[in-house]
LOPAMI-230117 format. One record per residue (C-alpha): chain; x, y, z. Coordinates in steps of 0.001 Angstrom, whole numbers. Example, Ala and Ser with C-alpha at 12.3 -4.5 7.8 and 13.67 -1.06 7.14 Angstrom:
% LOPAMI-230117
<'A', <12300, -4500, 7800>>
<'A', <13670, -1060, 7140>>
***
This chain:
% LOPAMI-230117
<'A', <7427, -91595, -71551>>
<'A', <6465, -87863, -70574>>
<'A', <4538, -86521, -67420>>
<'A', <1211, -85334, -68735>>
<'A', <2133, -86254, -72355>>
<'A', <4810, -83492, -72311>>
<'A', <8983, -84039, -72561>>
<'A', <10600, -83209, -69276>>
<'A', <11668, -79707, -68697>>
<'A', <14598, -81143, -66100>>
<'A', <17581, -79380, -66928>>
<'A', <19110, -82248, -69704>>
<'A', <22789, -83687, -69547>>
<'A', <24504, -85537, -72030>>
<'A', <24157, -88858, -69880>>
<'A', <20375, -88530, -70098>>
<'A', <20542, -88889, -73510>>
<'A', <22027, -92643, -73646>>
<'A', <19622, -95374, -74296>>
<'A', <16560, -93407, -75219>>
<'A', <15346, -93562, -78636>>
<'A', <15993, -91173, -81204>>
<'A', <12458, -90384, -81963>>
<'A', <11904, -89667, -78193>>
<'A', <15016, -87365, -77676>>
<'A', <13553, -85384, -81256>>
<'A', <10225, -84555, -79505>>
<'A', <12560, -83336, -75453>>
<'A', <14430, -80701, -78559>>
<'A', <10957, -79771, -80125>>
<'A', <9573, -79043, -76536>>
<'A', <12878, -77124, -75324>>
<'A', <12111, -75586, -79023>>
<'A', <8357, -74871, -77672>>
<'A', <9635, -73284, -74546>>
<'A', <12591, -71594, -75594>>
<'A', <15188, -73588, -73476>>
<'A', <17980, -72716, -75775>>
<'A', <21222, -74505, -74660>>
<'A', <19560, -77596, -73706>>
<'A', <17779, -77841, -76855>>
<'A', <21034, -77208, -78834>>
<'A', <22524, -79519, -76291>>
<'A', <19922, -82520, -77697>>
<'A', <19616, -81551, -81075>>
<'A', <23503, -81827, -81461>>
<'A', <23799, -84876, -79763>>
<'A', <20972, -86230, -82001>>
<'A', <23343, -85212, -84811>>
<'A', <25980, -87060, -84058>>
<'A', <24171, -89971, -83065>>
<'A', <21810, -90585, -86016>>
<'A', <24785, -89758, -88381>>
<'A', <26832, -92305, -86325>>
<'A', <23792, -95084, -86885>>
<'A', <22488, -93997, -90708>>
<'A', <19198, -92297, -89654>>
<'A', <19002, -89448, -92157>>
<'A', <15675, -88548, -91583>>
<'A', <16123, -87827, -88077>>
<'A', <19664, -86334, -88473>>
<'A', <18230, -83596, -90787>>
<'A', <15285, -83357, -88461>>
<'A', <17879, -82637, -85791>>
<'A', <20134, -80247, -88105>>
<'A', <17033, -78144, -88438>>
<'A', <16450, -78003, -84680>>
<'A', <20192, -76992, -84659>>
<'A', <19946, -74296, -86970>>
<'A', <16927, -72875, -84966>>
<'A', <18673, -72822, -81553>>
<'A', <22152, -71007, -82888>>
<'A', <19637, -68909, -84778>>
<'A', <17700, -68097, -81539>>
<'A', <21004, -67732, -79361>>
<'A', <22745, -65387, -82173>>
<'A', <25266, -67662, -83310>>
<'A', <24200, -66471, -87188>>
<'A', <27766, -67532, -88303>>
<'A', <27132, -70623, -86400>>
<'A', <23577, -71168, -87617>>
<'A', <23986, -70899, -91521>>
<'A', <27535, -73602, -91126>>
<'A', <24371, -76268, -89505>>
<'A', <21571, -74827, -91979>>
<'A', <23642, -76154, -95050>>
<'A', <24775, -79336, -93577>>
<'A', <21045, -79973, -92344>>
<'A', <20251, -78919, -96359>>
<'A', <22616, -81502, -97829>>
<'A', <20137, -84073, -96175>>
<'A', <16927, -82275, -96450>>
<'A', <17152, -81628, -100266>>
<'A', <17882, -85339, -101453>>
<'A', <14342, -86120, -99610>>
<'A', <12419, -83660, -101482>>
<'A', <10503, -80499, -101073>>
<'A', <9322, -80077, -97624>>
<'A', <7511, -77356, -95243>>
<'A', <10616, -78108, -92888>>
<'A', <13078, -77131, -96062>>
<'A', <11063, -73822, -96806>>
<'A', <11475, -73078, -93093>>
<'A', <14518, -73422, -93087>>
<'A', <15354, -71687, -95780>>
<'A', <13798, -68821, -94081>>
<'A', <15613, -68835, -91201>>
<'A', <19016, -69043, -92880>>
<'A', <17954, -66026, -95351>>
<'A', <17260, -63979, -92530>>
<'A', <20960, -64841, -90922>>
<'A', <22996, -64254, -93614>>
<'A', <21144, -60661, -94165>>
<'A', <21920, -60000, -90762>>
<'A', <25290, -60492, -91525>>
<'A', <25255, -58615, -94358>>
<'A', <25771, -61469, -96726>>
<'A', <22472, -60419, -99043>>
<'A', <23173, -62395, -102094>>
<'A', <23435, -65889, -99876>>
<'A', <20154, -64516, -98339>>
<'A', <18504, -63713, -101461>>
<'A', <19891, -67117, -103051>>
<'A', <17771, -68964, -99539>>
<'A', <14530, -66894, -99634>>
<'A', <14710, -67538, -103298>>
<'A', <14886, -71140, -103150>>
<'A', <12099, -71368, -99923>>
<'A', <9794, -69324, -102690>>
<'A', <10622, -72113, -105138>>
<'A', <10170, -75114, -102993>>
<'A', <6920, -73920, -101516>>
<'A', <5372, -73111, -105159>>
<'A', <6291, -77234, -106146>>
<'A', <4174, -78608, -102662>>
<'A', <1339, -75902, -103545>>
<'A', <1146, -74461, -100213>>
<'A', <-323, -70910, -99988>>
<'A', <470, -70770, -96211>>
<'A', <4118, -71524, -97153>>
<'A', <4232, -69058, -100112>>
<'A', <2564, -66373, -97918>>
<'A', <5592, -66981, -95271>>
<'A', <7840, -67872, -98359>>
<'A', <7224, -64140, -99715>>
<'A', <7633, -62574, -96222>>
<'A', <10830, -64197, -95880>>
<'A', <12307, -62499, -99436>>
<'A', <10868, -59105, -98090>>
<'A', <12744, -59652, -94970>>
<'A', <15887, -59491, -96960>>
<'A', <14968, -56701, -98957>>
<'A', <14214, -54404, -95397>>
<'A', <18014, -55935, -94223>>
<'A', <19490, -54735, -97276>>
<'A', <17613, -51367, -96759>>
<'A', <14972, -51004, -99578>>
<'A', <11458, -51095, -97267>>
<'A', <9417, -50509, -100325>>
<'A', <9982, -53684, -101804>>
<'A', <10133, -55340, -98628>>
<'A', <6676, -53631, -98370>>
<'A', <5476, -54685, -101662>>
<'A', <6060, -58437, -101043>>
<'A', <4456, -58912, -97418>>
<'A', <1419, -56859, -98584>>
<'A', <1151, -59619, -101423>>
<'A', <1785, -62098, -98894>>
<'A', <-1202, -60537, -96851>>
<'A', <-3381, -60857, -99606>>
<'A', <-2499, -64366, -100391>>
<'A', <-4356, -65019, -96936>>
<'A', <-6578, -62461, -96800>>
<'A', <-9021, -63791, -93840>>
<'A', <-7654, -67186, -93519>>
<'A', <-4162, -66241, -91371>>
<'A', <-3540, -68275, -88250>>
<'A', <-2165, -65985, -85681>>
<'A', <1426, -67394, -86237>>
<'A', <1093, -66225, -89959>>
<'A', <-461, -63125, -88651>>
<'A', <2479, -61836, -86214>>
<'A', <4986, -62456, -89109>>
<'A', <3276, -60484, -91305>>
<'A', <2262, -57582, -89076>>
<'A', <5567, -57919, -87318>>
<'A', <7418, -58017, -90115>>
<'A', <5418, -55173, -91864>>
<'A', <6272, -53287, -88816>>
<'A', <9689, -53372, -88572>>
<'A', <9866, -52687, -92815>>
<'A', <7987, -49427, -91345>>
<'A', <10522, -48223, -89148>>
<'A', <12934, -49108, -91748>>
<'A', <11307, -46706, -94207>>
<'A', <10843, -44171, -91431>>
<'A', <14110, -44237, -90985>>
<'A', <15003, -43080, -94362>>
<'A', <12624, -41223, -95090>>
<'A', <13530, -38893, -91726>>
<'A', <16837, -38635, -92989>>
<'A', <15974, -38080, -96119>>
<'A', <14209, -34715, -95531>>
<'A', <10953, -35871, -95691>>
<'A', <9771, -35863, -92394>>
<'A', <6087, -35106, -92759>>
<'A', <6023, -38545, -94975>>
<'A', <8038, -40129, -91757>>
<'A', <5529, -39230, -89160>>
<'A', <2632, -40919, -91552>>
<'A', <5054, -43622, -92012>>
<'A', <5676, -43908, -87425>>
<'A', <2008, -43812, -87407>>
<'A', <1346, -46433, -89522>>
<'A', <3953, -48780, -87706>>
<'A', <2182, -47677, -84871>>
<'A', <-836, -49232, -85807>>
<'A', <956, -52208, -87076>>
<'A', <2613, -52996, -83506>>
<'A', <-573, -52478, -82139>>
<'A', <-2534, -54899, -83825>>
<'A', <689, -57998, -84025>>
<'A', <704, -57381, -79560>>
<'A', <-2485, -59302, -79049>>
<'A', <-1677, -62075, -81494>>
<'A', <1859, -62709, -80281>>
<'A', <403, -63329, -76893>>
<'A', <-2891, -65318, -78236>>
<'A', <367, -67449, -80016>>
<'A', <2344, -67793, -76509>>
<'A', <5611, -68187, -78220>>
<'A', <7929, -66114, -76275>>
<'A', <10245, -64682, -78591>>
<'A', <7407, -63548, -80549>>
<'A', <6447, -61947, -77588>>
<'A', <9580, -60208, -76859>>
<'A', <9798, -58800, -80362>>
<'A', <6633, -57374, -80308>>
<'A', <6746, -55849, -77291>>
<'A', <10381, -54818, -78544>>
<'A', <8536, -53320, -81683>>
<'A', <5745, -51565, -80051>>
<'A', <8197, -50165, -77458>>
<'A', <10423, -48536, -80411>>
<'A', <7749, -47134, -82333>>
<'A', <6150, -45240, -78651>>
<'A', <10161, -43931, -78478>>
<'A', <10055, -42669, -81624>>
<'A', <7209, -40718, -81032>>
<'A', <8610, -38993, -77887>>
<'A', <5865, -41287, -75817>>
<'A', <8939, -42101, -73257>>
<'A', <6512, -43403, -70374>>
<'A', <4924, -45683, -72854>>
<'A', <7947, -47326, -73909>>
<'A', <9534, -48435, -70946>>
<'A', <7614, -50940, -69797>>
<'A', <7278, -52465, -73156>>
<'A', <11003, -52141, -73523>>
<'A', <12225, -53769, -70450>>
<'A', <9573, -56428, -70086>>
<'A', <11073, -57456, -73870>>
<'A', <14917, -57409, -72249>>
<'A', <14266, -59112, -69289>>
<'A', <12211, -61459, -71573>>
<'A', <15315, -61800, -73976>>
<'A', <17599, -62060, -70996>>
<'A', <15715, -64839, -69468>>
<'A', <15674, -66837, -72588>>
<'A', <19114, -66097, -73954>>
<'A', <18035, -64060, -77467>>
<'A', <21279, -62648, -77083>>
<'A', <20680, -60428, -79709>>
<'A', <17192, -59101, -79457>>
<'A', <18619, -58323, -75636>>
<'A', <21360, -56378, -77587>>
<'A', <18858, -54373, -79701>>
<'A', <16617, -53669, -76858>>
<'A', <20041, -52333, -74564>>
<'A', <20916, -49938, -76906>>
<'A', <16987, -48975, -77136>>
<'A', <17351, -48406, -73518>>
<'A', <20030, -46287, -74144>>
<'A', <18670, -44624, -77187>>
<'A', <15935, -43856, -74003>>
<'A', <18120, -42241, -71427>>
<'A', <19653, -40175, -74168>>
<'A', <15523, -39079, -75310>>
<'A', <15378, -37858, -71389>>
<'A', <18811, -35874, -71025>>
<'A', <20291, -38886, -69119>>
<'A', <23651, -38830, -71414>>
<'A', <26245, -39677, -68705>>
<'A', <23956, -42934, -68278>>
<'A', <23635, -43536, -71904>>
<'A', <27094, -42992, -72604>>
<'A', <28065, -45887, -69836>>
<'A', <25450, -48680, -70939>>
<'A', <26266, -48032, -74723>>
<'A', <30161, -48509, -73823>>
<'A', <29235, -51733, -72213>>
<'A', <27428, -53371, -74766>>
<'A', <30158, -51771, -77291>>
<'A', <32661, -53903, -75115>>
<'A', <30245, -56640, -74851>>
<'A', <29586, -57165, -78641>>
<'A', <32774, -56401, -80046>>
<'A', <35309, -58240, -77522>>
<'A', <33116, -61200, -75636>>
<'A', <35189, -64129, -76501>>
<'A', <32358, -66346, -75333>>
<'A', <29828, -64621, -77668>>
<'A', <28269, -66541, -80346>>
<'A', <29095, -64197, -83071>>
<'A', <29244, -60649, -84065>>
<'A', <25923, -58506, -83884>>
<'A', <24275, -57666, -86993>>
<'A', <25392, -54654, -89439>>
<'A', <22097, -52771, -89244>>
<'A', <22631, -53208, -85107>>
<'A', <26134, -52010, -85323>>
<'A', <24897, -49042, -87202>>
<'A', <22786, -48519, -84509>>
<'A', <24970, -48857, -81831>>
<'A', <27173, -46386, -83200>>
<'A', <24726, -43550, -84307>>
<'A', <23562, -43339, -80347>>
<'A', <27445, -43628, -79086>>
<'A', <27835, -40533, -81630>>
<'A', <24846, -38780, -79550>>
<'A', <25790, -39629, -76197>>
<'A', <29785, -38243, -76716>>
<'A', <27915, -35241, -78886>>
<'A', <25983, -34524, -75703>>
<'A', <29108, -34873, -73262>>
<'A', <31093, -32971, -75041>>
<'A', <33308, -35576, -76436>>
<'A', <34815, -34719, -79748>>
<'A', <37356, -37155, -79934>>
<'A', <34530, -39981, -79458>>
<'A', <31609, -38611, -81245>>
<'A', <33982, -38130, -84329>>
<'A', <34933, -42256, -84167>>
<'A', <31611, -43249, -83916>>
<'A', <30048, -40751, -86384>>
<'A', <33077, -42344, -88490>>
<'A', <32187, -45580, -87862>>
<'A', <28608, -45379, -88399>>
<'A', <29212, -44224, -92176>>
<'A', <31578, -46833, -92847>>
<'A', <28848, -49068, -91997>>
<'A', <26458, -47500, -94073>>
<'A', <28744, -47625, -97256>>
<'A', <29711, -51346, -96766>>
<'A', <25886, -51950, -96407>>
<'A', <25486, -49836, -99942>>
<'A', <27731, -51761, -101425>>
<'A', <27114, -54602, -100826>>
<'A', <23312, -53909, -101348>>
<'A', <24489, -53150, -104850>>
<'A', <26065, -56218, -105146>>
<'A', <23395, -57867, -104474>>
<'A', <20929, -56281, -106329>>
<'A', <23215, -56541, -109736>>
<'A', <23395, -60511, -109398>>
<'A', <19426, -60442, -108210>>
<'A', <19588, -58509, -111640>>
<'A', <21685, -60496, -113846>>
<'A', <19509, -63726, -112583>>
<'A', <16525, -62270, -113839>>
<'A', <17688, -61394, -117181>>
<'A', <19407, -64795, -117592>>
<'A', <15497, -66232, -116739>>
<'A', <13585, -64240, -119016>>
<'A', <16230, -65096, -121932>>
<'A', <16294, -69117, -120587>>
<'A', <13069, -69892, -122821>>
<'A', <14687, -68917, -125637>>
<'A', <18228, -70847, -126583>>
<'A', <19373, -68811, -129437>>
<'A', <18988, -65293, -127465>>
<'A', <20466, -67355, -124154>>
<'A', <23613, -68557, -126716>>
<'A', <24576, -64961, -127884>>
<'A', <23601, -62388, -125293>>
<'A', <25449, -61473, -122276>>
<'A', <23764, -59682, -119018>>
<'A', <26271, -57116, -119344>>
<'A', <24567, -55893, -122851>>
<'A', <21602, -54662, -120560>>
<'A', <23888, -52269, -118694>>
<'A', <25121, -49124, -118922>>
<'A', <28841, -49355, -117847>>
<'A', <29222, -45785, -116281>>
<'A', <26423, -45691, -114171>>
<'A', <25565, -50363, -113827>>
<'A', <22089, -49043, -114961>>
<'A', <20060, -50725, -117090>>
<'A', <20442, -49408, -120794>>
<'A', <18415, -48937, -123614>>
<'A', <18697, -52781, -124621>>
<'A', <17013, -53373, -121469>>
<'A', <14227, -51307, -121675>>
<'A', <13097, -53296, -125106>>
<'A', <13685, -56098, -123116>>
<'A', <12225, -55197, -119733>>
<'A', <8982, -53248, -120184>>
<'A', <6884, -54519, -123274>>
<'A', <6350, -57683, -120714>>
<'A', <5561, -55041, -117627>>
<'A', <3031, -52679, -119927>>
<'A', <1168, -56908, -121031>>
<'A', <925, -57621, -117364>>
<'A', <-33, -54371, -116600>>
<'A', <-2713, -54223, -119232>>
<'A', <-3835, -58023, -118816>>
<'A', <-4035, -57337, -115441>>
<'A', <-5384, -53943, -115077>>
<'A', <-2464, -53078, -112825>>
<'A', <-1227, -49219, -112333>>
<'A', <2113, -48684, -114352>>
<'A', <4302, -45360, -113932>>
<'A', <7294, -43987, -115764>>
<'A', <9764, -41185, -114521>>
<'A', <12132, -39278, -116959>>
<'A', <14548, -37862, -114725>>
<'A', <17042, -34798, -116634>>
<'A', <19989, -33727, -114740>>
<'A', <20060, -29999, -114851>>
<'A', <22579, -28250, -116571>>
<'A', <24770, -31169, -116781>>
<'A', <26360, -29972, -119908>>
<'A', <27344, -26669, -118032>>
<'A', <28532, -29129, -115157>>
<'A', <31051, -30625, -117961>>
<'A', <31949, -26868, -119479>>
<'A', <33092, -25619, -115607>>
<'A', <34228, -28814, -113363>>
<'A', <34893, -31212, -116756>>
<'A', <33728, -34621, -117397>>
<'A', <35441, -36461, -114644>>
<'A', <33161, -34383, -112964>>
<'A', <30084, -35143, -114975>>
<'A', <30502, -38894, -114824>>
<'A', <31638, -38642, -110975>>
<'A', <27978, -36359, -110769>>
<'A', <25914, -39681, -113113>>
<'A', <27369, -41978, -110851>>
<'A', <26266, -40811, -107452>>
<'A', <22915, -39874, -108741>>
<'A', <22251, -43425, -110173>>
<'A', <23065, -44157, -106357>>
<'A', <20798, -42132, -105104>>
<'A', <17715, -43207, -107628>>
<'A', <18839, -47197, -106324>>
<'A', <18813, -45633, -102124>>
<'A', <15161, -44203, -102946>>
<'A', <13151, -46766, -105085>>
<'A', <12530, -50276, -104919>>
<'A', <13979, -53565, -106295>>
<'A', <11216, -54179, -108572>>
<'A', <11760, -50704, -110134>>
<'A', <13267, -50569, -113766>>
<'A', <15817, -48278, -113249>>
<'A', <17628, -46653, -116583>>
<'A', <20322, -44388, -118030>>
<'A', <18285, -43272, -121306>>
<'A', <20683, -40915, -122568>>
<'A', <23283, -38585, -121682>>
<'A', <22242, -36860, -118509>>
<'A', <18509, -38229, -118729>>
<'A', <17626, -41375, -116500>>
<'A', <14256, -43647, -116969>>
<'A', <12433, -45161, -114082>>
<'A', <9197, -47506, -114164>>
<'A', <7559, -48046, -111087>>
<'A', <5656, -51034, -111745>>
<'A', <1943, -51462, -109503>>
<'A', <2059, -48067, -108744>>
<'A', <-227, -45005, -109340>>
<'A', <1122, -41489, -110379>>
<'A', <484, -40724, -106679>>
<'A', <2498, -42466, -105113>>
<'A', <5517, -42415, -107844>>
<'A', <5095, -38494, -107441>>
<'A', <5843, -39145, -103672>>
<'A', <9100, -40929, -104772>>
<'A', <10325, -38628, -107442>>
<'A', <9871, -36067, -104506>>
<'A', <12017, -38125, -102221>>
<'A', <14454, -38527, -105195>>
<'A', <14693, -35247, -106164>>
<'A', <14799, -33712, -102071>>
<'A', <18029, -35925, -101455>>
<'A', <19481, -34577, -104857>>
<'A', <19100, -31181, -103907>>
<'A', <20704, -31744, -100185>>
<'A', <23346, -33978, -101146>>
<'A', <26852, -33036, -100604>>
<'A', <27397, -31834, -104048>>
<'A', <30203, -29499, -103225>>
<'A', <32716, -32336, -101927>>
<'A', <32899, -32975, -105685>>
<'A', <34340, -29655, -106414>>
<'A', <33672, -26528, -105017>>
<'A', <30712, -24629, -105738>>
<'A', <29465, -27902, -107650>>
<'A', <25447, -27886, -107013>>
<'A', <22799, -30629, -109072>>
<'A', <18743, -30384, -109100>>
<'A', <16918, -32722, -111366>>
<'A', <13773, -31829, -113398>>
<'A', <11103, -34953, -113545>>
<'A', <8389, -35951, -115619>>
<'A', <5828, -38549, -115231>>
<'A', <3294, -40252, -116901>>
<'A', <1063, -43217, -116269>>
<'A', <-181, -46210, -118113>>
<'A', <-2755, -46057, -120299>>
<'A', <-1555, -45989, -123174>>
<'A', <146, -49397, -122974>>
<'A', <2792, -48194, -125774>>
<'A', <6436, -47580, -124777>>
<'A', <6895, -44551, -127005>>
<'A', <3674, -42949, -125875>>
<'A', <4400, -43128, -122278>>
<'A', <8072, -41759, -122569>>
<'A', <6757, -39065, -125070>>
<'A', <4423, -37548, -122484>>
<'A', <6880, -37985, -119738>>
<'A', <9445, -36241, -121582>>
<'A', <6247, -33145, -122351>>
<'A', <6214, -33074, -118445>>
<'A', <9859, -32586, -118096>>
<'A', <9489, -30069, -120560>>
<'A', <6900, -28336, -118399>>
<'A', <8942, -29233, -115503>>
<'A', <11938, -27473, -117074>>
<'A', <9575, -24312, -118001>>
<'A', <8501, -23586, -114445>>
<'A', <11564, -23132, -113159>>
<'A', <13580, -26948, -113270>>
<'A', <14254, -28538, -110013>>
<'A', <11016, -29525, -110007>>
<'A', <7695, -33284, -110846>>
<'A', <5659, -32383, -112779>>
<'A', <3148, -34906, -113813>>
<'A', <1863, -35205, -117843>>
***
């Protein structure tokens, strides 16, 4: 056997693997696993592969597809990882609902979201939720949940990523080991700097420095238990995390250290793209100091590096890309390169729009599902209505039809549970005038964007509406008037500084809101006194929340 009980660490080759039992090879990749040896472990757990398909152990092969999953996962081979993650799945669902299955899951939902391919990662963190309701497991549900709000952050709504770790918290409440405690602070921090994000360039930034405070503390706290945990890419991301928050904040000294003790951490171990993230962090840091000429240099390496290594495992993640190009846009900006700063200011929008879209893409099938569930229990309704009734075809809202559908059940969970319930009636101002000067090409063109815009700044538990011509309804489920005021602010701030005027000229749009909270349980009542506080909304001066 093992020195000390332990595998040997030896550097492995394949000749070593001959003769020794299959079992025995399984627990050499679960230690490389353990100690982040990354090509020998995906060394062993392919050759374990092979071998145990060669000899009819399935067991042990989809043991070993799940090891090789984790080691393209860890290396950055995403493509790589989710081809292994379904072959491993073919095995591992014929055998039943398992912790390893729900794990895996995870892992491959937070690949293909990388990628950008949300409704394969949706379709995973779904079925890991599924599969770890049938064993029972709150543990597994907890991580289960974090997993789904991991793909909701990567498709870039943090306030439903938000909404699902904090219920994931609570499932645990005091009873989190520390490994369930860095996911869920770790991931809460990262959802953080995802909403900070938007909500800086959303002009909100006095909401954004509450938000960088709060990921502060979140960083803070995951640091000790990462390290209590000793796994060491949990270390390296939350030293990675903690360092990005402290740049954020203009803390410059603070971040360093954190910063380059989680690359040379990264390099060491081959998490080829956490080492990505964290070089254009470093970057992101030379550019904070007025070091551009340096910036500019180690950002056109790793541009080089990630898009043209032939030997890399795969491309780097959208969001990264994003990144990479919003500081290459700074760095030319600073040196005075037009030409430059223009491509990757180009580049970086194209980004965000193919992330938008397919976000939306997403979020329609996440939609359809869930009508097709809540009309499964009932045959005749399942026989003669179509998803597409629900919708408003101008805008892909929900419609009217929906809102019979959707929000009696919300207002008897609310009530049953005594759960906060807001609605929003949202009027377009002036849209009729809109159609009199620019016509209704214009108008629709103007409904369109602005159903955008309500999807960019709410969540994907939200009900969101087109209620009649140029009036939209939004129901922010679990949520006080407080905090849906603090939305419809957001919503109605990016209205008022969006680009109107690339429409047609002169073309400007403000939207008057009114909201109103639950009690009364009673559809009509709530959207009667929301529509009173657009009235009142309307009467001091539009362009305004006022609450009923």
């Amino acid at each position: 056997m093992f020195p000390s009980g332990a595998p040997s660490s030896e550097p492995l080759s394949r000749e070593s693997f001959d003769g020794v039992p299959l079992g025995e090879l399984l627990e050499r990749a679960r230690f490389a696993q353990q100690e982040a040896r990354l090509d020998d472990g995906l060394a062993l757990a392919d050759a374990i592969w092979h071998r145990a398909d060669a000899e009819g152990y399935i067991n042990e092969q989809a043991e070993a597809g799940r090891l090789r999953s984790f080691f393209r996962l860890r290396r950055g081979d995403l493509r790589g990882m989710l081809d292994a993650g379904e072959r491993a799945l073919r095995l591992m669902r014929p055998l039943g609902a398992s912790a390893a299955t729900c794990e895996l899951l995870r892992w491959m939902s937070l690949a293909a979201c990388e990628l950008g391919a949300y409704e394969q990662g949706l379709a995973c963190a779904h079925e890991a939720l599924k599969l770890a309701g049938e064993l029972g497991d709150l543990r597994l549900h907890a991580i289960a949940l974090n997993g789904l709000g991991a793909c909701f952050e990567r498709m870039g709504d943090p306030w439903q990523a938000e909404r699902l770790m904090t219920e994931a918290a609570g499932l645990l409440r005091t009873n989190a080991s520390p490994y369930e405690r860095v996911v869920t602070l770790t991931n809460l921090c990262t959802v953080a700097l995802g909403a900070y994000h938007l909500q800086r360039d959303g002009a909100a930034p006095e909401q954004a420095a509450r938000t960088l405070e709060r990921a502060l503390e979140l960083a803070r706290e995951a640091r000790p238990h990462s390290l209590a945990l000793g796994d060491r890419y949990g270390i390296a991301l939350t030293a990675s995390n903690f360092g990005e928050v402290l740049l954020l904040m203009g803390r410059l000294d603070e971040a360093e250290p954190l910063l380059i003790e989680a690359r040379e951490a990264s390099e060491r171990a081959g998490f080829r793209l956490l080492d990505w993230r964290l070089r254009c962090m470093l970057a992101e840091l030379q550019l904070a100091r007025g070091q551009a000429s340096a910036a500019w240099q180690q950002l056109q390496s790793l541009q080089a590096e990630t898009e043209g290594d032939a030997d890399a495992p795969g491309p780097p993640p959208l969001v990264l890309r994003q990144r990479l190009h919003h500081a290459s846009h700074r760095g030319a900006k600073a040196l005075a390169l037009l030409g430059p700063s223009l491509h990757h200011l180009e580049q970086a929008r194209t980004l965000e729009r193919r992330r938008a879209v397919s976000q939306l893409m997403a979020q329609s099938q996440y939609f359809v599902s869930r009508m097709e569930a809540e009309f499964a229990g009932d045959p005749a309704n399942a026989a003669t209505r179509d998803a597409s009734e629900f919708k408003d075809p101008l805008t892909g809202l929900g419609n009217r039809r929906c809102l019979e559908a959707r929000l009696p059940p919300l207002l008897r969970a609310a009530e049953q549970d005594a759960k906060p319930l807001t609605v929003a009636l949202i009027d377009a101002d002036g849209l009729r005038n809109i159609n009199e000067r620019h016509g209704h090409e214009i108008g629709d063109r103007v409904l369109q964007e602005l159903a955008q815009l309500l999807r960019e700044n709410t969540r994907g538990s939200d009900l969101l509406l087109r209620w009649s011509g140029e009036e939209f309804l939004v129901v922010f489920p679990d949520t006080i008037a407080d905090r849906a005021f603090e939305v419809c602010e957001r919503i109605r701030a990016s209205v008022s500084v969006h680009p109107w005027s690339e429409l047609a000229a002169g073309l400007d749009v403000t939207l008057s809101m009114g909201l109103a909270s639950a009690p009364p349980y009673a559809t009509d009542l709530l959207i009667a006194r929301a529509n009173a506080a657009v009235e009142r909304a309307k009467h001091l001066g539009r362009n305004r929340v006022a609450l009923a």
